[in-house]
C-alpha positions in Angstrom: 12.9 -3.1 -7.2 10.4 -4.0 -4.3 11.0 -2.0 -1.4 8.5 -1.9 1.5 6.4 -3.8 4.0 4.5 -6.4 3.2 1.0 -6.2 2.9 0.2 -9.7 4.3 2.7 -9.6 7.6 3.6 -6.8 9.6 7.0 -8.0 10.0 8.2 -8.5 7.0 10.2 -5.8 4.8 10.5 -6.7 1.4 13.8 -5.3 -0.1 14.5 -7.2 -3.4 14.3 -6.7 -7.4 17.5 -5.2 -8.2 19.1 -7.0 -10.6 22.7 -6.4 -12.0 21.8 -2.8 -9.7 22.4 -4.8 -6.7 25.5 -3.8 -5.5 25.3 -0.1 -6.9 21.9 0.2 -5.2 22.6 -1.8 -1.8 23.6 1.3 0.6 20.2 3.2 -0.7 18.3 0.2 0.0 19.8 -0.2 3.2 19.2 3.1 4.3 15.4 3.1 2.8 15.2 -0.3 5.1 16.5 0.9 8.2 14.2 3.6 8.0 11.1 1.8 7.5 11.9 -0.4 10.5 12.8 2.6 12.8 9.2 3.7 11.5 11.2 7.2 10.3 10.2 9.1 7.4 12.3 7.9 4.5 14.8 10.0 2.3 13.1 9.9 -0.7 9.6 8.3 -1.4 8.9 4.6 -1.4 5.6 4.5 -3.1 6.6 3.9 -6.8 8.9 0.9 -5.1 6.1 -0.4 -3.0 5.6 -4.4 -3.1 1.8 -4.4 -3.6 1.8 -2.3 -6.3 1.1 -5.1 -8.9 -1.3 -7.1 -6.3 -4.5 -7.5 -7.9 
């Protein structure tokens, strides 16, 4: 999945990716959402999810 702020606009949080995971994974990714908006250190590490990480 891509989880994280975009790159290109400060105001957008990207939260999408999941496939058939969806449901299973929608409290997580809620959670990981609320805390980048709240500008909180998240519960595990977003890096690996991050949007720009296949932006050339």
């Amino acid at each position: 999945p891509y989880i994280g702020r975009s790159k290109s606009m400060d105001n957008l949080i990207i939260a999408t990716g999941h496939g058939m995971m969806g449901l299973g994974l929608g409290p997580a990714t809620g959670l990981l959402v609320s805390q980048i908006i709240g500008e909180k250190t998240t519960a595990v590490s977003v890096d690996a999810f991050q949007p720009s990480r296949f932006a050339s």
